[in-house]
C-alpha positions in Angstrom: 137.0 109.5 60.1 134.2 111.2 59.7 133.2 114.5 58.3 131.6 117.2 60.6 128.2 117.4 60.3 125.0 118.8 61.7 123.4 115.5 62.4 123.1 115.7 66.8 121.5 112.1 68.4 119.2 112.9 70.8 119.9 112.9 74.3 118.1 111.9 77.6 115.8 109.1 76.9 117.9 107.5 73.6 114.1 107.6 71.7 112.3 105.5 74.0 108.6 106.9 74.6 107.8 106.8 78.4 104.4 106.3 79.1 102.3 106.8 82.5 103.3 104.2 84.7 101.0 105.0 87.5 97.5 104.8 85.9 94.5 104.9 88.0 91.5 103.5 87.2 87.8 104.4 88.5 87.1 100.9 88.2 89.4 98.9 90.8 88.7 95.6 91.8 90.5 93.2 94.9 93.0 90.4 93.5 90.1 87.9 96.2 87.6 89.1 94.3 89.1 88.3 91.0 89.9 85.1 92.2 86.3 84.1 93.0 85.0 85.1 90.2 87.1 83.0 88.6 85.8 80.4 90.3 82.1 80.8 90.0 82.1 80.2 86.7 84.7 77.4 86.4 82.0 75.8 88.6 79.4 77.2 86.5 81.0 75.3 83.2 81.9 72.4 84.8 77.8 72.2 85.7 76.8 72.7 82.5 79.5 71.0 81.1 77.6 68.1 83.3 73.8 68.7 82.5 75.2 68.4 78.9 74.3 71.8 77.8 
């Protein structure tokens, strides 16, 4: 067994570091609008991609 001793684990959150979960940005942009962007410029490769550029 073990000696008594003044070591004490912490308690609550076992060391894990909880950070903001809920950030808000002033920047927020639609999931659509992503979506079409990513679009426009897979046409826009594929074009140049054709003219050879």
């Amino acid at each position: 067994m073990a000696k008594d001793s003044n070591i004490h684990m912490p308690s609550g959150m076992g060391g894990l570091v909880r950070y903001y979960d809920e950030y808000k940005s002033k920047i927020e942009i639609s999931p659509k609008a992503v979506i079409v962007m990513i679009v426009v410029v897979i046409i826009i490769e594929a074009f140049l991609h054709a003219r050879g550029i």
